[in-house]
NUDRENKE-11129 format. One record per residue (C-alpha): residue in three letters; x negated, y, z. Coordinates in steps of 0.001 Angstrom, whole numbers, padded with zeros to 6 digits, always signed. Layout:
! NUDRENKE-11129
ALAXYZ
...
//
This chain:
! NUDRENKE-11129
UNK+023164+053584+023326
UNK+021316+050057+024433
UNK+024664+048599+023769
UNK+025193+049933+020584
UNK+021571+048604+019459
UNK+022000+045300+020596
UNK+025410+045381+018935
UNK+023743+046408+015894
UNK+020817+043791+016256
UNK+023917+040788+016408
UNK+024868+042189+013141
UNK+022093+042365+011364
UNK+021227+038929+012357
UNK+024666+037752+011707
UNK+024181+039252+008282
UNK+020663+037316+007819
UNK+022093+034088+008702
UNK+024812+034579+006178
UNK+022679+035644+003419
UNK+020075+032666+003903
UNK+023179+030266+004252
UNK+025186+031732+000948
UNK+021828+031841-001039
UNK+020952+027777+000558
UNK+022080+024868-001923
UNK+024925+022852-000673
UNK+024605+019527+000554
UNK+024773+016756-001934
UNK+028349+015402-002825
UNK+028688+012361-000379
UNK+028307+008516-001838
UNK+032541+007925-000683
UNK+032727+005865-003558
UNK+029785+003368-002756
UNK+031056+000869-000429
UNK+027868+000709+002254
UNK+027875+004558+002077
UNK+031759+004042+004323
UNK+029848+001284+006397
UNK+030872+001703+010280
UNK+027564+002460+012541
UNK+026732+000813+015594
UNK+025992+003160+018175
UNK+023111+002483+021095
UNK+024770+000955+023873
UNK+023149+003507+026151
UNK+022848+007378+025434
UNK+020224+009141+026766
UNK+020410+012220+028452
UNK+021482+015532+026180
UNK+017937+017119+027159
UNK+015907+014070+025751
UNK+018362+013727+022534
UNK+016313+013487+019412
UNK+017208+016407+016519
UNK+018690+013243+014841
UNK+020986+012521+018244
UNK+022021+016039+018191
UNK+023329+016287+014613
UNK+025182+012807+015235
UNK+022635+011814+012305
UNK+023087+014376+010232
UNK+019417+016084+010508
UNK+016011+014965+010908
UNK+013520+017349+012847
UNK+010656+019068+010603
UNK+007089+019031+011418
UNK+006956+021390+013804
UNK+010102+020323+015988
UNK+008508+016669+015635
UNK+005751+017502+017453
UNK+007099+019490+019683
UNK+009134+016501+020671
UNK+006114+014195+021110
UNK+004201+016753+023051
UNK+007190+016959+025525
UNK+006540+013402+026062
UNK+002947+013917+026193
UNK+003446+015968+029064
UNK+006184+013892+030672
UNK+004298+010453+030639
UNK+000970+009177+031640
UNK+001083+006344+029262
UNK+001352+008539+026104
UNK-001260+010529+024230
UNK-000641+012687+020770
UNK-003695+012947+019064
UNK-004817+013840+015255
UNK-006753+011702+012928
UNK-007449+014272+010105
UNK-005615+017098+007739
UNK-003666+016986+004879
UNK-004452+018498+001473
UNK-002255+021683+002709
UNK-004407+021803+005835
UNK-001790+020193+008363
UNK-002892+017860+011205
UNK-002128+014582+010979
UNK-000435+012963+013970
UNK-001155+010159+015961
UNK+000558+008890+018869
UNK-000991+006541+021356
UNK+000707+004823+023815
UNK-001093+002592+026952
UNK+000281+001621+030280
UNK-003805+001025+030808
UNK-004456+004838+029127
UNK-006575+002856+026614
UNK-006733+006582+024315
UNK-009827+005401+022389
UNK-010753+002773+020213
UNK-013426+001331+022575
UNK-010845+001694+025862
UNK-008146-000484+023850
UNK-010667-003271+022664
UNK-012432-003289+026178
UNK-007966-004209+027404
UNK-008324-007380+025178
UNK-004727-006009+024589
UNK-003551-006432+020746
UNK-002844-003101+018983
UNK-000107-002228+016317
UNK+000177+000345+014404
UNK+003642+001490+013478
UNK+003557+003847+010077
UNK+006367+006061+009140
UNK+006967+008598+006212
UNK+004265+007586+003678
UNK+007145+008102+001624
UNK+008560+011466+003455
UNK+012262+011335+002366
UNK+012063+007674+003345
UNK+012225+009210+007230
UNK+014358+006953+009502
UNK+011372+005572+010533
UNK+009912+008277+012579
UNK+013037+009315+014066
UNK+013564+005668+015091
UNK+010143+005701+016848
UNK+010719+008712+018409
UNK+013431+007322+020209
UNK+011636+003903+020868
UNK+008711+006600+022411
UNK+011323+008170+024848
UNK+012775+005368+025974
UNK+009802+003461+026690
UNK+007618+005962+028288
UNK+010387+008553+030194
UNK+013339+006000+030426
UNK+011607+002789+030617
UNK+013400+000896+028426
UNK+011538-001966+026030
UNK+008600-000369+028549
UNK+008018-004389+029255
UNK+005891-004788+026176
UNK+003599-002245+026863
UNK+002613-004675+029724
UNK+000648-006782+026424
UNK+000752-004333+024002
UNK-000982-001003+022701
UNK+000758+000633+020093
UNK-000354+003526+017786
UNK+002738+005613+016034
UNK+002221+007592+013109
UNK+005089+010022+013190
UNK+004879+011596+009883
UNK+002503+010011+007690
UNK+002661+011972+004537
UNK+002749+015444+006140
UNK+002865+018029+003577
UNK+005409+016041+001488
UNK+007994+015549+004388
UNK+008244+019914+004624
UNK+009195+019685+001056
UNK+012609+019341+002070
UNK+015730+019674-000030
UNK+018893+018114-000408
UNK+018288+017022-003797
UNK+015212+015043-003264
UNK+016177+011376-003015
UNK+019483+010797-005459
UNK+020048+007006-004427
UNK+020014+007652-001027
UNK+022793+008448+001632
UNK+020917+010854+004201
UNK+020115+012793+006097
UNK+021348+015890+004989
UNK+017765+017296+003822
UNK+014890+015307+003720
UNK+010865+015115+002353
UNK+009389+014182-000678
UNK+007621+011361-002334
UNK+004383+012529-003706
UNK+001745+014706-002201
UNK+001713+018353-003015
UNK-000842+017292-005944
UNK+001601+014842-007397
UNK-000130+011352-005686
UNK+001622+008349-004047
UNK-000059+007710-000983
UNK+001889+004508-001166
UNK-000509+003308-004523
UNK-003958+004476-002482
UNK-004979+001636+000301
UNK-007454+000610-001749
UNK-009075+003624-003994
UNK-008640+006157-001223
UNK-008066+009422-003333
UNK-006372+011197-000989
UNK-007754+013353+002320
UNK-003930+011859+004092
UNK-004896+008196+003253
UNK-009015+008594+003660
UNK-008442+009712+006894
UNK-005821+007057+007630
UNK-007754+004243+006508
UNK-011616+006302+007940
UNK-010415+007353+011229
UNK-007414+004904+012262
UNK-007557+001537+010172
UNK-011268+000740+010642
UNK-011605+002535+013822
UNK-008790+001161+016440
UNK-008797-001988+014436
UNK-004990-002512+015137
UNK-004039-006448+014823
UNK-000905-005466+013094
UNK+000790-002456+011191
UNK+004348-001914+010617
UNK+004866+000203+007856
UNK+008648+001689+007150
UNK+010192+002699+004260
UNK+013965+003059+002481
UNK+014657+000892-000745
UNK+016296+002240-003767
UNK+018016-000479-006142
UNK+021260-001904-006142
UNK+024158-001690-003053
UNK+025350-004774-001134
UNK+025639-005235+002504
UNK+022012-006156+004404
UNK+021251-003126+005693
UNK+017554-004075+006668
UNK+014979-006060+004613
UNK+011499-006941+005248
UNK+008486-008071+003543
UNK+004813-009644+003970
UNK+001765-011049+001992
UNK+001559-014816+002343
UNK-000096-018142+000705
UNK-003161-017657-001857
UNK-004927-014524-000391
UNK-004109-014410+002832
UNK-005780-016370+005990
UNK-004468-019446+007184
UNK-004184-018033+010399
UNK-002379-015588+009422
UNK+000236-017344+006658
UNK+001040-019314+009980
UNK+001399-016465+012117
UNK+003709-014200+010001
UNK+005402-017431+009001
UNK+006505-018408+013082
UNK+006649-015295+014389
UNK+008019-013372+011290
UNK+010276-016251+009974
UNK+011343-018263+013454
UNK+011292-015648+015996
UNK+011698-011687+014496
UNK+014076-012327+012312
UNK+016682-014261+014300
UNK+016419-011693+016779
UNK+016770-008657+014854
UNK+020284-010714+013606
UNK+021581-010953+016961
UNK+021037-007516+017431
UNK+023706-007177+014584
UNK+021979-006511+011755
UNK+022325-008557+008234
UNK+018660-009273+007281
UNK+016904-010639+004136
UNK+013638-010649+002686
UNK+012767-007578+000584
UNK+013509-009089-003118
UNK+013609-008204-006670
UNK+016477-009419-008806
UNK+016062-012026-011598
UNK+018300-010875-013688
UNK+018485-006384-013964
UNK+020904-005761-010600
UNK+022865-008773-011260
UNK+022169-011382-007589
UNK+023810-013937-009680
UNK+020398-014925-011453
UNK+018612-014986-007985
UNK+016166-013256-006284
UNK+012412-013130-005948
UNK+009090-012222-004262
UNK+005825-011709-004603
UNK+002605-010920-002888
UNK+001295-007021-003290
UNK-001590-005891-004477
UNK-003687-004195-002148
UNK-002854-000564-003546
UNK-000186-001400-001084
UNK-000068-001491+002903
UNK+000821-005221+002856
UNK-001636-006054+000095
UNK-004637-004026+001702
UNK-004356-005308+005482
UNK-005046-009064+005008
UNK-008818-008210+002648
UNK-009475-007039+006536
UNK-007993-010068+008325
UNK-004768-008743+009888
UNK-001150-008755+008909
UNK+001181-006309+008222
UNK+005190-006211+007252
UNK+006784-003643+005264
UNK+010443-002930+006532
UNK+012869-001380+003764
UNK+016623-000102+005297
UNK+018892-000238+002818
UNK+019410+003400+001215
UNK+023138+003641+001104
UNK+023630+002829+004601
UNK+024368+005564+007208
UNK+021337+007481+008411
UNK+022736+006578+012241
UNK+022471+002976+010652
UNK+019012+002703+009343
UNK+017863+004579+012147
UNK+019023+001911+014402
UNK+018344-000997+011938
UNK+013963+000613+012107
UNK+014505+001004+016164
UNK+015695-002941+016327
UNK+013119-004251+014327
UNK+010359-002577+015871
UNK+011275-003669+019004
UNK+011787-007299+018094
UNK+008229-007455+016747
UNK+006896-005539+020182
UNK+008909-008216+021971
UNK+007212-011012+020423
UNK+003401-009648+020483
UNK+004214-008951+023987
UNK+005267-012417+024770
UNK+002550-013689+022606
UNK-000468-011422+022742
UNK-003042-014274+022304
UNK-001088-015724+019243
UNK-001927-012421+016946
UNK-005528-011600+018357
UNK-005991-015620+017915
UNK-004814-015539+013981
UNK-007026-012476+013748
UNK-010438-013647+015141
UNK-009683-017046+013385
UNK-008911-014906+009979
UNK-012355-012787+010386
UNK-014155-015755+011230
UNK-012979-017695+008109
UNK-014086-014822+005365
UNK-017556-015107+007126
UNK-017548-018849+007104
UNK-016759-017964+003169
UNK-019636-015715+002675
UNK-021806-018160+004338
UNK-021220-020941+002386
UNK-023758-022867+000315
UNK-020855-024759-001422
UNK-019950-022578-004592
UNK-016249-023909-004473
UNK-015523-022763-001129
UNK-016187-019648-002039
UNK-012879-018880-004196
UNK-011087-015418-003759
UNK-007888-015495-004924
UNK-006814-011859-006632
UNK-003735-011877-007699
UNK-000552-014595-007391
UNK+002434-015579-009298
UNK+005591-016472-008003
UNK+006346-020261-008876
UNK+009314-022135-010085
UNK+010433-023741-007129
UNK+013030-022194-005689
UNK+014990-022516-002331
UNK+018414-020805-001494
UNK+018872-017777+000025
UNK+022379-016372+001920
UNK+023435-012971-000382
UNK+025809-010731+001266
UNK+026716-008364-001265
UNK+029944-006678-002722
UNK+032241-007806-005601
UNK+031172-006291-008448
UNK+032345-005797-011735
UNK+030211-004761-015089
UNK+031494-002359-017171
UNK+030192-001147-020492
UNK+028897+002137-020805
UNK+028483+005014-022827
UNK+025483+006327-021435
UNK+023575+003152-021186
UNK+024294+001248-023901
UNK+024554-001708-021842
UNK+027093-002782-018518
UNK+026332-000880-015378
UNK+027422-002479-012094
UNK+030809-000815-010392
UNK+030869-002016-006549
UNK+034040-002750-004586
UNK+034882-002461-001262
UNK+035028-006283-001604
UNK+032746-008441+000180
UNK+030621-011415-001794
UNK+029084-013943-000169
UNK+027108-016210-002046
UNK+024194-018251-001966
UNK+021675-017758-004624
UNK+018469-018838-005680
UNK+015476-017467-004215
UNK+012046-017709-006079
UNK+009294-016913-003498
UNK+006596-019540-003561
UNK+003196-017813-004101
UNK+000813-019557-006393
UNK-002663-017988-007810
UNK-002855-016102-011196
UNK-006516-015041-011134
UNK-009178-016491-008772
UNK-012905-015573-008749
UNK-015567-017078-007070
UNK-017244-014311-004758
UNK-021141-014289-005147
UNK-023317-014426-002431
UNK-023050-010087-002253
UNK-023159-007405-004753
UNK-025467-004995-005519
UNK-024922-001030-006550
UNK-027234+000922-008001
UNK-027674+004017-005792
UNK-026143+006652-008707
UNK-022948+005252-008684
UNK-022130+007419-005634
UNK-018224+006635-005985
UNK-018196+003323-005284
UNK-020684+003570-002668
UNK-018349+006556-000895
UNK-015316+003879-001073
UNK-017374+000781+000836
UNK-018249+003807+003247
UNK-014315+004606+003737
UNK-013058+001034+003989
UNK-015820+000305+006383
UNK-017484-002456+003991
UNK-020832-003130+005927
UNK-024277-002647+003325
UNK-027745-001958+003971
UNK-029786+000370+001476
UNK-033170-001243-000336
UNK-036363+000375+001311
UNK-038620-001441-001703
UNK-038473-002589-005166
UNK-036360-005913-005920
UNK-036697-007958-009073
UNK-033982-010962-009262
UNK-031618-012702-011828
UNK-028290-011908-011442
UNK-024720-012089-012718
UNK-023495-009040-014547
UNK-019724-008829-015576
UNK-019139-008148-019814
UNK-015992-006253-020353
UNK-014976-008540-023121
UNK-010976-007816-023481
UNK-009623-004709-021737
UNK-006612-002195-022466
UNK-005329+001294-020858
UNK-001578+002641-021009
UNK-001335+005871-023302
UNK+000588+007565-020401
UNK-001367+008246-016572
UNK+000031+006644-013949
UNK-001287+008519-010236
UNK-003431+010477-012521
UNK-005354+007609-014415
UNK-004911+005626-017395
UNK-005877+002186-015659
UNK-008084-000159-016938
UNK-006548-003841-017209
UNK-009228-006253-018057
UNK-008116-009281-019168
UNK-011239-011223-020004
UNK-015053-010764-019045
UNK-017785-012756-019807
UNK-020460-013829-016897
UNK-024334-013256-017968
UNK-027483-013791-015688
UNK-030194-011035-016189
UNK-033280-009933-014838
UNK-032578-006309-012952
UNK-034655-004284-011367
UNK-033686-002389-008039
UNK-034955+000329-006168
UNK-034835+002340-002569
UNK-031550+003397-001662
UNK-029782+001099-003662
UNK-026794-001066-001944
UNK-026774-004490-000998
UNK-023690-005914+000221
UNK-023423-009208+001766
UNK-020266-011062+001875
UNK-020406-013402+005347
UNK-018483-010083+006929
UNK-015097-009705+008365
UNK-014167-007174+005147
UNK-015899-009077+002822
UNK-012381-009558+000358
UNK-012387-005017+000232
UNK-015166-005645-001555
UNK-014678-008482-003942
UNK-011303-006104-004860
UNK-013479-003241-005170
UNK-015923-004730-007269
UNK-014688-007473-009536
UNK-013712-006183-012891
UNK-010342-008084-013448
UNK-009311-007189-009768
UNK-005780-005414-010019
UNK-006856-002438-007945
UNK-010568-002173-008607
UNK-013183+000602-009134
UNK-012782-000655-013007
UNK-009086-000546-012948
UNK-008804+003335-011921
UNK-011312+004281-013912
UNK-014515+004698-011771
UNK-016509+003280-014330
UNK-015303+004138-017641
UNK-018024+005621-018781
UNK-019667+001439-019421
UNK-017191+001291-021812
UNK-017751+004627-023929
UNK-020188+004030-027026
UNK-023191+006476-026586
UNK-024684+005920-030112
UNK-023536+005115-033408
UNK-024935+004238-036733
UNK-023906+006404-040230
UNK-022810+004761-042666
UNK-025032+005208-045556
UNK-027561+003877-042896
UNK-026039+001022-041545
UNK-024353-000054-044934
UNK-027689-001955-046044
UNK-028547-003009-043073
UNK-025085-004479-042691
UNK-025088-006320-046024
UNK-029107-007596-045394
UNK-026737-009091-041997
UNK-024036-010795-044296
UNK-026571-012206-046367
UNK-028700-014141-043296
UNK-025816-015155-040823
UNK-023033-016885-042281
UNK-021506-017119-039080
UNK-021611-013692-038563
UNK-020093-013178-042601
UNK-017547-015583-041121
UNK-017074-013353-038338
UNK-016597-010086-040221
UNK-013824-011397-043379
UNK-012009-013002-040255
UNK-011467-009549-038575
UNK-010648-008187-041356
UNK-007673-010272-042459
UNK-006169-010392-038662
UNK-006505-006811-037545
UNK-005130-004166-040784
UNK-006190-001487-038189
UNK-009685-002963-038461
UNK-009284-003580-042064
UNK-008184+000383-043031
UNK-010796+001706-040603
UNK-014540+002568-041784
UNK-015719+003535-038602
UNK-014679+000737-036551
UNK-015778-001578-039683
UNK-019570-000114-039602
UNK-019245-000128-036042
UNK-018588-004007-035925
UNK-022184-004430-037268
UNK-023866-001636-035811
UNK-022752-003463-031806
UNK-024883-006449-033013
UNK-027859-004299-034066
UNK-031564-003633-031623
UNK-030201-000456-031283
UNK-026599-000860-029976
UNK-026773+000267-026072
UNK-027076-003061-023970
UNK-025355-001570-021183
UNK-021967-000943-022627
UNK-019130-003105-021594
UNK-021596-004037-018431
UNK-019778-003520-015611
UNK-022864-001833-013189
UNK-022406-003732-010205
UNK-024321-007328-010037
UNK-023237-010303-008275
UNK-025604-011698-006401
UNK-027189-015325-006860
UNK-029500-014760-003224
UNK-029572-012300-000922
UNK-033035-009777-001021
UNK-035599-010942+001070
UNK-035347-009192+004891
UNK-038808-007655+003872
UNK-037170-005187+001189
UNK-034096-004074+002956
UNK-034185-000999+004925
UNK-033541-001411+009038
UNK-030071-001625+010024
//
């Protein structure tokens, strides 16, 4: 009888299995007819043993563990190794922990225990984009082999190093075959976007999201780390670098660290992640649509971006793209090499990267400290100039055929290699400078932007007693917003303010925030109104630029035409708009309106931007104790 029942439990189970695996989707069709997609992969010259395989080993690259087998992994070599800790550092929006992996020879687990080792600390970042994936199962093999096989364990001699295994959590268990098209691997992977539609890779700086507030709250501005990694697949066009890479540098970023990224980046990393057989290039856009023939180019981020937000803090950071079309087994092994040639040189070089930090800290303080207005320039965005220098493309004969679909040639890649050197655009000039004030004040009500200083760590003392000063308020003079939402907003690009001094009036509890700090640039990107990822742009303060009041226009029609009749200028003004703008012209409203904005009883707040710039700091007497 026992028999029978277990003979009936197989076939039930059997039956399960088949049922789940008729009613799954089938894989994707395979990219055969892209040429990197047939690309041979290099295999690690030493396997590890079957019991210490990743998921990813298993499946000869094939599969990439979920959450839960992910963490089982890392617990196993919690419990294996001294040197390894697996922490969390908040939950996701679906209620998930967040993982963090720390990893000490010195069992430095806390923020105060690293610092006290003098040791640098990096911070390697994987699945902020959850299909993007190779680079957590690349770490998790770096983890075994350093801590149970002692292999690359050398750099932990110099180094601390903090692994995110899964970044965007609740994305990466959305997992389908279908969710990346342009990629090649593995077989089912995460998603993109947070369960409520966000990129965490457009939130460094406004810090919607509980995965990146916590990121940025409880990692970032907590261990400090001198340098983050953060890993990612491209999408765009095929050719044959399998591994690209990409930093902030020139106008924006400290000297210390322009030379820093620029040695050990350009002279050291690089060459050494080519010997270890892979073809590598800067991350680039093309010129030209997908065509390499017009060249390539780069620019500095923004710091909605990892690479844009790490230097307004004084440390670097590189973004490393694998190439999407490559073999999983291949980007996999492209992450592992890179990481390690970047561990390799902090390790031989610890002093070099803590050096170009505390010299990078100390020169925004010298900046907030200084009586000269012109060295006080904060450069917000750059442009890439016309200077360009050659760059070695390895990429695949191509022909362009007209399409159908299109309406215009699409590229059809041969099996052909084409080598070819190009031009390269990449020399960062500045677009939009500001010169930072001597700090910025926030009235207390606008609780927002107070909340995002508190996340990003931007040091402020409250006012205990009443201030009176003159300073600089921001006028909203030229500004536009895109009629569809982009991560939920309609951004606010302001493209020309005017600077007027007033008399204000402040109060207990509102914010003062002095500049001579190490995160002084967070706030100038916060604060300024033309900054590309400021509290203006996404929308914290949109309600400056609504109109409160308005005049009818039986009222204001007199009143407009007593106007006409004592300013000229303003006469001048008026017939002016009207013959350039027809919108302006055919509109009523917007034509009483013009007068009614230069009337007593317009509101003299609108198009203010509520945060001041400071002229002097408060006296100590009417700030509240530290």
């Amino acid at each position: 009888m026992l028999a029978r029942r277990l003979l009936l439990l197989v076939a039930l189970a059997t039956a399960v299995v088949s049922t789940v695996s008729a009613q799954a989707p089938k894989p994707p069709p395979q990219l055969s007819p892209l040429p990197s997609a047939n690309l041979p992969v290099r295999a690690p010259t030493e396997q590890p043993p079957a019991y210490w395989k990743t998921r990813a080993e298993k499946s000869d690259y094939r599969l990439t563990p979920d959450y839960e087998e992910t963490m089982r992994f890392c617990r196993l070599l919690e419990a294996r190794s001294r040197w390894l800790r697996v922490t969390s550092y908040g939950t996701s929006g679906q209620g998930r922990e967040q993982p963090l992996v720390i990893i000490s020879k010195d069992r430095a687990f806390t923020p105060e225990q690293a610092r006290a080792t003098g040791k640098p600390v990096v911070l390697i970042q994987n699945g902020i984009h959850a299909g993007e994936i190779e680079g957590k199962d690349a770490c998790l093999e770096l983890m075994r082999d350093m801590v149970v096989l002692n292999r690359h364990a050398a750099v932990l001699d110099s180094v601390i190093v903090l692994v995110l295994p899964i970044f965007s959590v609740d994305a990466h268990e959305r997992l389908r075959h279908y969710n990346r098209i342009n990629q090649n691997g593995p077989e089912m992977m995460g998603w993109r976007f947070t369960p409520v539609g966000l990129n965490l890779n457009r939130d460094y700086l406004k810090v919607e999201t509980p995965e990146m507030r916590a990121l940025i709250s409880n990692v970032y501005t907590t261990w400090w780390p001198h340098f983050m990694v953060d890993n990612h697949t491209t999408d765009g066009a095929d050719y044959r670098h399998d591994l690209s890479y990409g930093y902030n540098s020139g106008p924006g970023v400290a000297a210390a660290l322009d030379r820093w990224l620029s040695q050990a980046i350009e002279d050291r990393v690089v060459p050494r992640t080519k010997e270890m057989g892979h073809l590598t290039v800067p991350y680039f856009d093309f010129v030209r649509g997908s065509d390499p023939r017009g060249g390539v180019t780069t620019n500095n981020y923004s710091p909605r971006y990892s690479t844009g937000y790490t230097p307004l803090h004084g440390r670097p950071s590189l973004l490393v793209e694998t190439h999407m079309l490559k073999p999983y087994a291949t980007r996999v092994r492209a992450t592992y090499d890179i990481v390690v040639a970047l561990l390799e040189e902090i390790g031989a070089r610890p002093r070099a990267l803590t050096g170009a930090v505390a010299a990078a800290e100390a020169e925004a303080i010298a900046r907030g400290r200084a009586t000269d207005p012109a060295k006080r320039e904060v450069v917000l965005t750059t442009r890439v100039g016309e200077r360009r220098d050659s760059l070695e493309f390895k990429g695949w004969a191509t022909r362009w055929e007209p399409s159908g679909i299109t309406g215009k040639p699409v590229p059809r890649y041969t099996a052909e290699p084409w080598d070819s050197v190009i031009p390269y655009y990449h020399e960062a000039l500045p677009a939009l400078t500001v010169r930072q004030p001597v700090g910025y004040v926030v009235p207390r009500e606008w609780t927002d932007a107070v909340d995002r200083l508190d996340v990003h760590r931007v040091a402020y003392r409250r006012l205990a007693a009443a201030w009176r000063d003159t300073v600089e308020v921001q006028r909203i003079v030229e500004w536009s917003a895109p009629p569809r939402s982009s991560e939920g907003h309609r951004p606010n690009t302001v493209s020309r303010i005017e600077l007027e001094r007033r008399v204000r009036d402040y109060g207990p509890g509102d914010v003062w925030v002095p500049l001579d700090q190490r995160s002084a640039a967070v706030a100038v990107h916060l604060l300024e109104a033309q900054a590309p990822d400021g509290l203006m742009y996404w929308n914290v303060f949109d309600t400056v630029l609504e109109p409160k009041e308005y005049g009818e226009d039986y009222v204001m029609e007199p009143i407009a035409q007593r106007m006409l009749r004592e300013n000229p200028a303003l006469a001048k003004d008026f017939q002016a708009h009207v013959a350039a703008d027809s919108a302006f012209a055919k509109s009523p409203q917007a034509r009483v309106d013009f007068f009614f904005r230069r009337t007593p009883w317009a509101d003299p707040e609108q198009n203010l931007h509520p945060v001041a710039r400071a002229l002097r700091a408060p006296p100590e007497a009417v700030l509240a104790k530290p």
